[in-house]
C-alpha positions as CSV (number, residue, x, y, z in Angstrom):
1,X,0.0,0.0,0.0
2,X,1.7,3.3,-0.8
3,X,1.2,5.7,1.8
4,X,1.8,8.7,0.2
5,X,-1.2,8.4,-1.5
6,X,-3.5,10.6,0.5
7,X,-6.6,12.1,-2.7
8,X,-9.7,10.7,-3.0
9,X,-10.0,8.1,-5.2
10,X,-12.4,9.9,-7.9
11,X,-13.9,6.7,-8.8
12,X,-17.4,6.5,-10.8
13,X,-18.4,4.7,-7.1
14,X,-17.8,8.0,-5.8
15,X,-20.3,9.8,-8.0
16,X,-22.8,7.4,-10.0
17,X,-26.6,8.5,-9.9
18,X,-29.1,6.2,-10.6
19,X,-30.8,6.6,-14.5
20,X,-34.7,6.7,-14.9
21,X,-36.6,3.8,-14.0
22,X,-36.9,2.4,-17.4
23,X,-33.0,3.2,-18.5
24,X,-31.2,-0.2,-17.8
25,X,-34.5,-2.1,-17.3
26,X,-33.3,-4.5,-20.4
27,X,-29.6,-4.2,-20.2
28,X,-27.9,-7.8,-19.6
29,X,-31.0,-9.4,-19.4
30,X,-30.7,-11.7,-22.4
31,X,-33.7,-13.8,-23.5
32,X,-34.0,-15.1,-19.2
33,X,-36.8,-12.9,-18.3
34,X,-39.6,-14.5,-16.6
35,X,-38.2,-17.9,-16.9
36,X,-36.3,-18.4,-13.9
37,X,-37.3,-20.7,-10.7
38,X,-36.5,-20.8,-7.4
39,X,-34.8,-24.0,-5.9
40,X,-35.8,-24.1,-2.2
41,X,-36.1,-27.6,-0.4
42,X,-38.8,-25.7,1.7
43,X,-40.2,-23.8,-1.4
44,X,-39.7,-20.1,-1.9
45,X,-43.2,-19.3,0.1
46,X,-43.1,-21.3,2.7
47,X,-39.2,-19.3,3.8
48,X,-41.6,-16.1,3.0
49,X,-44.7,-16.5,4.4
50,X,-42.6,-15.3,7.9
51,X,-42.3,-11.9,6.1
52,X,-38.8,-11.3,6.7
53,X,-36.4,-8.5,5.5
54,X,-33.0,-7.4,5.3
55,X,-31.7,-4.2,5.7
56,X,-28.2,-2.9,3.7
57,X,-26.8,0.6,5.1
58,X,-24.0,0.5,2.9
59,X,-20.8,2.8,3.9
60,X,-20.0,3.4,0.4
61,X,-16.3,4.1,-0.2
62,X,-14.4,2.0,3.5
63,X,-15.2,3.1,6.3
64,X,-12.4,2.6,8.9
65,X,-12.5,-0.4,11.4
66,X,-10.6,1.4,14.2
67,X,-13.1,4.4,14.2
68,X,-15.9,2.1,13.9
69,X,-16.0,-1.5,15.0
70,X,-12.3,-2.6,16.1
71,X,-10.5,0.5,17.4
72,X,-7.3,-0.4,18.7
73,X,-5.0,1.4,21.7
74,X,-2.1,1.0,19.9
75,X,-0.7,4.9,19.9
76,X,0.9,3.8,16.2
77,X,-2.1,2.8,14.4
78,X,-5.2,3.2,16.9
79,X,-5.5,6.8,16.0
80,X,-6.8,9.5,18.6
81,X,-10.4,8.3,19.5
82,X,-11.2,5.9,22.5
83,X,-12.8,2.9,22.4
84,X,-15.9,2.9,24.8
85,X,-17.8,0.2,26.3
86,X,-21.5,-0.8,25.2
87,X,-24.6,-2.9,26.7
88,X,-22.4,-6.3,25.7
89,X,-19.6,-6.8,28.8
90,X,-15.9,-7.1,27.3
91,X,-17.1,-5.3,23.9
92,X,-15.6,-2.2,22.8
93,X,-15.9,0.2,20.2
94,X,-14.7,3.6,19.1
95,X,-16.1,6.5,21.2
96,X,-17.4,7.9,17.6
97,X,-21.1,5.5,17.7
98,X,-22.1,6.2,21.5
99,X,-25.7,6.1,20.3
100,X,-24.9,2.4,18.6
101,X,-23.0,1.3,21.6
102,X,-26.3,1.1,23.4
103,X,-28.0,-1.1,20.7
104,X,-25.0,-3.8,21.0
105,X,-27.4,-6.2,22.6
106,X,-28.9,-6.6,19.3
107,X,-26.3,-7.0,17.1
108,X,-22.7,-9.0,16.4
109,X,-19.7,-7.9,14.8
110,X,-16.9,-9.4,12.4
111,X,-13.8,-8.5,13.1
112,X,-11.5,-10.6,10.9
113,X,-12.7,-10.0,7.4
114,X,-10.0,-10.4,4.9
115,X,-10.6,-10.6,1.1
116,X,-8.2,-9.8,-2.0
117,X,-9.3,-6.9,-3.7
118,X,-9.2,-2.9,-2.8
119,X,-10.4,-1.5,-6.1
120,X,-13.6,0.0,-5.2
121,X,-15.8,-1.3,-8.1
122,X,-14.1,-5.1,-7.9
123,X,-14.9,-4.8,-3.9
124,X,-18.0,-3.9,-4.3
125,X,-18.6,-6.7,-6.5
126,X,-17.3,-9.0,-4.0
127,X,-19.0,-8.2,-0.9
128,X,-22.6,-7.4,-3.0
129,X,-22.4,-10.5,-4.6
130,X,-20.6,-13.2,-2.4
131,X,-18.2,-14.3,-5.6
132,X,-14.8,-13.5,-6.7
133,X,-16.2,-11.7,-9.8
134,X,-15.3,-8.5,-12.0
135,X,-18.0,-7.5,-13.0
136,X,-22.0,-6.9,-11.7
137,X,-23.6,-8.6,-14.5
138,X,-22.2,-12.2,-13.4
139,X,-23.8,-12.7,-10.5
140,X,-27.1,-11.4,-8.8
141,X,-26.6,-9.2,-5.9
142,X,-27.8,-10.0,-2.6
143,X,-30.7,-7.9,-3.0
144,X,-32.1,-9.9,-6.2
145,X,-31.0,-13.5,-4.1
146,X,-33.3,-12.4,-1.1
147,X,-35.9,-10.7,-3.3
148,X,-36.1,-14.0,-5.3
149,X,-35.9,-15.9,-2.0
150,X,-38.3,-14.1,0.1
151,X,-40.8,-13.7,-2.9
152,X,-44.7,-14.0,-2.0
153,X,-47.5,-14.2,-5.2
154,X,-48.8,-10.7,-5.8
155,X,-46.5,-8.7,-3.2
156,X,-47.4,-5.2,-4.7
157,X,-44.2,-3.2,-3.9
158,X,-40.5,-4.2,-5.8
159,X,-38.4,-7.1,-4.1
160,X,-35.4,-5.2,-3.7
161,X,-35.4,-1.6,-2.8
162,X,-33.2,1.0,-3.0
163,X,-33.4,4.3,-1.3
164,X,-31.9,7.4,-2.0
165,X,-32.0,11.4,-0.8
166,X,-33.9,13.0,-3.9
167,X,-33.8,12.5,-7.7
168,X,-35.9,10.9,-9.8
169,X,-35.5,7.3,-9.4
170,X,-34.3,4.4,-11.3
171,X,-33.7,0.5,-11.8
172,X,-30.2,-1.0,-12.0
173,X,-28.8,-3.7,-13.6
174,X,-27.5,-6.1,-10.6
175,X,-29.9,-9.1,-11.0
176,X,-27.0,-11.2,-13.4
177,X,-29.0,-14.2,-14.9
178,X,-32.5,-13.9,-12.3
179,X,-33.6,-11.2,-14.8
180,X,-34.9,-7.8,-14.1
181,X,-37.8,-8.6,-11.7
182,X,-35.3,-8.9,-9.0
183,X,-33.0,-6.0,-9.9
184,X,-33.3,-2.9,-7.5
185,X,-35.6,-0.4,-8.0
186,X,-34.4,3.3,-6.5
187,X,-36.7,5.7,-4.9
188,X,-36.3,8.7,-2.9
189,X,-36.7,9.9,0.8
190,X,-37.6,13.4,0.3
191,X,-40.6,14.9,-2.3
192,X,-43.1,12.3,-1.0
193,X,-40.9,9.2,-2.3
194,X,-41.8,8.4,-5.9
195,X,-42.1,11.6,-8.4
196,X,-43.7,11.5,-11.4
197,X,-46.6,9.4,-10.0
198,X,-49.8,11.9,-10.6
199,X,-51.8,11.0,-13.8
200,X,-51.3,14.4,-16.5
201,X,-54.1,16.9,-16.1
202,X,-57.2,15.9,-18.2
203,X,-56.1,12.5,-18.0
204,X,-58.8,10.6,-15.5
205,X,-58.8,7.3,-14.0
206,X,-60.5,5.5,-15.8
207,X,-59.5,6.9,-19.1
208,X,-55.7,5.8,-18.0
209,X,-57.4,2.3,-17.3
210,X,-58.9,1.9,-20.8
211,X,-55.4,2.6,-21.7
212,X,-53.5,-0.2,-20.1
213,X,-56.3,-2.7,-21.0
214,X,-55.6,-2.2,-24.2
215,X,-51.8,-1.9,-24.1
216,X,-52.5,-5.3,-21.9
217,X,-54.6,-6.5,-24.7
218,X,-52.4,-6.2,-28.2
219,X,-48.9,-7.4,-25.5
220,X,-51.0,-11.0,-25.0
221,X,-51.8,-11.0,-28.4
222,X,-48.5,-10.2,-29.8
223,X,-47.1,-12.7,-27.3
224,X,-49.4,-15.6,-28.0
225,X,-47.5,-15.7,-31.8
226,X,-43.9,-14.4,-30.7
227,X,-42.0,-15.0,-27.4
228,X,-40.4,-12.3,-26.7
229,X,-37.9,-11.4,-23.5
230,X,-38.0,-8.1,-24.2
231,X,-41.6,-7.5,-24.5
232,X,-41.8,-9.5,-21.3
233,X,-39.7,-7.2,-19.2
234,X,-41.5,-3.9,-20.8
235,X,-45.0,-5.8,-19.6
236,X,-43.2,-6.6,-15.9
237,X,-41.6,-2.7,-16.0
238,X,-45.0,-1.0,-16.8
239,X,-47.0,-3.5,-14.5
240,X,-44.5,-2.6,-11.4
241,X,-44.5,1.3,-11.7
242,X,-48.5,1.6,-12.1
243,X,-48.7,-0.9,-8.7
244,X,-45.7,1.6,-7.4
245,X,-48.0,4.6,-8.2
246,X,-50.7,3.0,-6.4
247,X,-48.6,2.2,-3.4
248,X,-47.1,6.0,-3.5
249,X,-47.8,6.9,0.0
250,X,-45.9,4.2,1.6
251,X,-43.2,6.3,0.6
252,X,-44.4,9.8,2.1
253,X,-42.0,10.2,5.1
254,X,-44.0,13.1,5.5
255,X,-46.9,11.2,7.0
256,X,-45.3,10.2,10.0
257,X,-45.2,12.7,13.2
258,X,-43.1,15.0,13.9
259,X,-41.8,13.3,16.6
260,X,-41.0,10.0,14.7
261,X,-38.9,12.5,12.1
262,X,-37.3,14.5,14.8
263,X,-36.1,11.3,16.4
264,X,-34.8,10.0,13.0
265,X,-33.4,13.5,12.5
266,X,-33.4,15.8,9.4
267,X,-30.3,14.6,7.4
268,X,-30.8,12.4,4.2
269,X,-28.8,10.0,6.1
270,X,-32.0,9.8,8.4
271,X,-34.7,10.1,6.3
272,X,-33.9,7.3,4.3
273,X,-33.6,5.2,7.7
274,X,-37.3,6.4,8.3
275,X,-37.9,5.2,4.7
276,X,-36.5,2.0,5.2
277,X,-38.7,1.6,8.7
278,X,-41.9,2.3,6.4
279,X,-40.6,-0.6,4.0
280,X,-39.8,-3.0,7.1
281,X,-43.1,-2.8,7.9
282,X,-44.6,-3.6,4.5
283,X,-42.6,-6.7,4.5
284,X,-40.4,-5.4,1.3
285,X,-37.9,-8.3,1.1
286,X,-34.5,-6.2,0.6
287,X,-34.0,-2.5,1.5
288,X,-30.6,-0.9,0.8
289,X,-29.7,2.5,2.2
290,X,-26.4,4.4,0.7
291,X,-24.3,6.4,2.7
292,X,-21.8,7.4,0.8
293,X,-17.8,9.5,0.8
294,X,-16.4,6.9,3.2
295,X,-13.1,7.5,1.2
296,X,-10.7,9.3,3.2
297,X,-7.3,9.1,2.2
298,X,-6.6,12.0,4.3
299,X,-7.7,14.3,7.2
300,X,-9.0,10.4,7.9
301,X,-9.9,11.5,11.7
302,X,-11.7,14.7,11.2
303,X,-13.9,13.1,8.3
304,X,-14.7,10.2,10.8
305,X,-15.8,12.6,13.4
306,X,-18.6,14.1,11.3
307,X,-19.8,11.1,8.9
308,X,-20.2,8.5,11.8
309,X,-22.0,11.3,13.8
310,X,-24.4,11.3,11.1
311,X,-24.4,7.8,10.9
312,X,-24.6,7.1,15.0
313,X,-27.7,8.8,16.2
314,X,-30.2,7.4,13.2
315,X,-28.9,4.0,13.0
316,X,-29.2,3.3,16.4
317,X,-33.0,4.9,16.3
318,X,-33.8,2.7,13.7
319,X,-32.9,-0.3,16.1
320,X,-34.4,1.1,18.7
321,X,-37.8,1.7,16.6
322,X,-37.6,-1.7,14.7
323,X,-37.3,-3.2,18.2
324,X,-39.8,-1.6,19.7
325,X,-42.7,-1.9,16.9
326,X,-41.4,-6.2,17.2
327,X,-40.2,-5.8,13.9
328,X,-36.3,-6.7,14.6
329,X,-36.9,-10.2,15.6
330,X,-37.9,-10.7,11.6
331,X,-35.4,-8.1,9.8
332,X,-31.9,-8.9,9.7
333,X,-29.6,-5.4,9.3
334,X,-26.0,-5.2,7.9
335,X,-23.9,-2.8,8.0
336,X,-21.8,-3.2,4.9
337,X,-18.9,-1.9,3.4
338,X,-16.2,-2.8,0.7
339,X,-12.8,-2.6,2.2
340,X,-11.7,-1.3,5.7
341,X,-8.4,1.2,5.9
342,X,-4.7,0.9,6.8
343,X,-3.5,0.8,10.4
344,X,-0.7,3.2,8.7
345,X,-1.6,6.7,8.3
346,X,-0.4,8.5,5.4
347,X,1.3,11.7,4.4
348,X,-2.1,13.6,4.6
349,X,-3.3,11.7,7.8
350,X,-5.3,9.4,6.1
351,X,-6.2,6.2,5.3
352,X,-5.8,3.9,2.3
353,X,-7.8,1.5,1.3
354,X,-7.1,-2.0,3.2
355,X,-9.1,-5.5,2.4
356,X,-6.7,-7.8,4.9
357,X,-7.6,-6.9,7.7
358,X,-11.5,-5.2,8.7
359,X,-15.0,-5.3,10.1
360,X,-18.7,-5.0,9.4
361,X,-21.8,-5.2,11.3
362,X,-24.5,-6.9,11.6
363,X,-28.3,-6.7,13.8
364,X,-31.7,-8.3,14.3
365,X,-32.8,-11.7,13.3
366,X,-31.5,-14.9,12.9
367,X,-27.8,-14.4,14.2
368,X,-26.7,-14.6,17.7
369,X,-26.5,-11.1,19.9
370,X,-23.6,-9.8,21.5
371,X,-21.8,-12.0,19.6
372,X,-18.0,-11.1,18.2
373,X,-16.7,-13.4,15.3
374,X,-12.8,-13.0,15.0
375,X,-10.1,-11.1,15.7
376,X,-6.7,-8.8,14.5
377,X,-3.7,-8.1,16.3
378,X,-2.7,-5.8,18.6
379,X,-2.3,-3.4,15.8
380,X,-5.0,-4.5,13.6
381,X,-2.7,-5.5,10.9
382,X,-3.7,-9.5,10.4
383,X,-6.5,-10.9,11.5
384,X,-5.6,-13.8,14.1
385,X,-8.7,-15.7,14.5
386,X,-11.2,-17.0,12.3
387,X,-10.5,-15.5,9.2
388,X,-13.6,-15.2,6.5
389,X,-14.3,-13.1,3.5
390,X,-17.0,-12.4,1.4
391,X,-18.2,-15.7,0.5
392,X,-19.0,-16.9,4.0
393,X,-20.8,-13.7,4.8
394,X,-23.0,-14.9,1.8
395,X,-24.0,-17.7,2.9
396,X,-24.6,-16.3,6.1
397,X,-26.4,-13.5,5.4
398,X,-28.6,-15.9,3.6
399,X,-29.6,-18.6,6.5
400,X,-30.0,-16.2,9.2
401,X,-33.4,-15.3,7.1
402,X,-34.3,-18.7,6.3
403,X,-33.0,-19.0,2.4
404,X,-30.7,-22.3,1.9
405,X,-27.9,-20.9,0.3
406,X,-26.4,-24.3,-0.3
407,X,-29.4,-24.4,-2.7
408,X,-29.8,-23.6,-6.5
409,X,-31.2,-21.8,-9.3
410,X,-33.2,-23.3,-12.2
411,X,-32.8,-21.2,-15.2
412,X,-34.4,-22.4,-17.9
413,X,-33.3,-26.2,-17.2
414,X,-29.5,-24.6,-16.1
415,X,-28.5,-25.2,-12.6
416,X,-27.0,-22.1,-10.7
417,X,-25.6,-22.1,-7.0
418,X,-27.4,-19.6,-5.1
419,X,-24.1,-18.9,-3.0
420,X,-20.6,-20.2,-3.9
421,X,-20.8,-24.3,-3.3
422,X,-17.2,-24.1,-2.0
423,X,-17.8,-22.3,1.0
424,X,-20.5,-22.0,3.7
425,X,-22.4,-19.8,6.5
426,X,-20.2,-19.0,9.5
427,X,-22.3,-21.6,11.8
428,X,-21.4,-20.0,15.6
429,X,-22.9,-16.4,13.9
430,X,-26.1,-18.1,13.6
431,X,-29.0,-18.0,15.7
């Protein structure tokens, strides 16, 4: 790792917005769509029926283990913050999180991650997908596993959600060979969720639903002579955005009191934590929440000080809420990153990106609380007891909702392993 390299990165990761909804709807999805099955030994509905979700607050760009979730007193690496104790005896962690020190009861943490790659996009791939791959359109996500997984007939909101600050919205391509059913769907925390959802004036109800009868009528007709993929995935595209439209104010943050917001705070970072409560409670199957610039290859210690403030105070709400409404004993919450950062610290008091050696978080259901898998040395340089990577955390992140991810996929009469057959769950994590 050179340590004189102290500049952000300036990566697309850094920077990418999502496109509109119907942008990379088709992109990658071959002639798969609406073919696919789901190999279950207990059958997709019966794993689903519990309504479970999972919960991804993504720390886009490596957030730092030792100011986070293995600090370290070591004067040489530790840096300058203390580690404090929370509601688990003989578990530390850095003074930064006070507020999720006092939800530690609830959770477990990883300490000895260790994986191969710290390019941002190839990391990301990694620890999204549970495979050493290169590129997104390989594999499916987690978020299109578990929304394939967790899938119930007629669920009216998308699988695999997204949230965002503001924009407009959009779908991406990280569903691989499960099609784009499964692929995430973005929508915002601010401007009452979905924009674009009000029918054009003069245009009525029941004028729009004339319209998509007949748009329904000449795509079963044109189907019944040609099969076509693409067709398919407009039909599933336009289908999901008017149920979307009809579903609209399950995305309102607005609608909740002004007490629930004030406790949630007013920063995007919290809104889409409120969000992501909402979607919790309408049994979505995957929500993902991006908190992004966790990239600091200098002034490392003053960066930390503000973004895990504005991480602390809402993510330990949403716990608190979650627990309190009885809905954290069905939602499992990760707190994911790509990479941790360097026990050196560089020219410009930073730190570089570091995949040997890190952490991640995780809450709620099906794992075991106040739990710690693994550790690093005194310096946090190697991990020095039960090293994993990102293909374990697949398979774990998989059972501890019920999905068998020693199972397969059937795609059109081709076998896929949901999660990478060589590996398997970290057992002593699970509940």
């Amino acid at each position: 790792m050179n340590k004189s390299l102290y500049k952000p990165c300036g990566t697309i990761e850094h920077g990418i917005g999502r496109k509109q909804f119907m942008g990379e709807f088709l992109t990658g999805m071959g002639a798969i769509a609406g073919t696919s099955l789901f190999s279950h030994p207990l059958g997709a509905t019966e794993v689903a029926k519990h309504g479970k979700s999972v919960v991804v607050v993504y720390l886009n760009g490596g957030v730092s283990q030792f100011e986070s979730w293995d600090p370290k007193t070591d004067l040489e690496t530790g840096g300058p913050f203390k580690a404090i104790p929370t509601t688990v005896p003989g578990i530390h962690v850095s003074e930064l999180i006070p507020h999720t020190a006092q939800q530690m009861h609830h959770m477990a943490l990883i300490r000895s991650l260790s994986t191969d790659l710290d390019d941002h996009g190839l990391a990301n791939n990694l620890v999204r997908s549970g495979r050493m791959t290169r590129s997104a359109t390989e594999y499916p996500e987690l978020g299109a596993v578990v929304a394939k997984g967790l899938e119930r007939p007629d669920f009216p909101l998308p699988g695999h959600i997204s949230t965002m600050a503001g924009g407009v919205g959009g779908r991406a391509n990280n569903s691989a060979y499960l099609g784009p059913r499964y692929a995430s769907v973005a929508v915002g925390a601010e401007k009452g969720g979905i924009v674009n959802t009000q029918l054009p004036d003069g245009m009525t109800l029941s004028v729009d639903s004339r319209r998509h009868d007949w748009r329904r009528f000449v795509n079963s007709r044109h189907r019944s002579r040609i099969q076509s993929a693409e067709m398919d995935a407009y039909t599933q595209c336009y289908e999901q955005a008017l149920r979307l439209m009809e579903k609209r104010e399950l995305f309102d943050i607005s609608q909740e009191s002004a007490s629930v917001q004030e406790a949630y705070g007013k920063s995007e970072f919290g809104k889409q934590m409120l969000l992501a409560r909402r979607l919790v409670e309408q049994e979505v199957p995957f929500i993902e929440i991006q908190h992004g610039g966790w990239d600091f290859h200098h002034n490392n210690f003053e960066f930390h000080l503000h973004y895990v403030a504005d991480f602390d105070r809402p993510f330990a709400h949403f716990l608190t809420d979650l627990n309190q409404r009885g809905l954290l004993e069905r939602t499992l919450v990760i707190v994911m990153t790509e990479f941790g950062r360097t026990p050196t610290i560089n020219a410009g008091y930073g730190r570089d990106h570091y995949p040997r050696a890190w952490s991640i978080a995780l809450a709620g259901c099906g794992i075991q609380h106040g739990a710690i898998i693994g550790s690093t040395d005194a310096k946090g340089i190697d991990v020095t007891d039960r090293k994993v990577d990102h293909r374990h955390l697949f398979h774990t992140y998989l059972r501890a909702v019920g999905i068998d991810s020693s199972g397969q996929f059937d795609i059109a009469g081709r076998k896929f392993p949901i999660a990478d057959p060589a590996y398997g769950p970290i057992e002593e994590l699970l509940a």
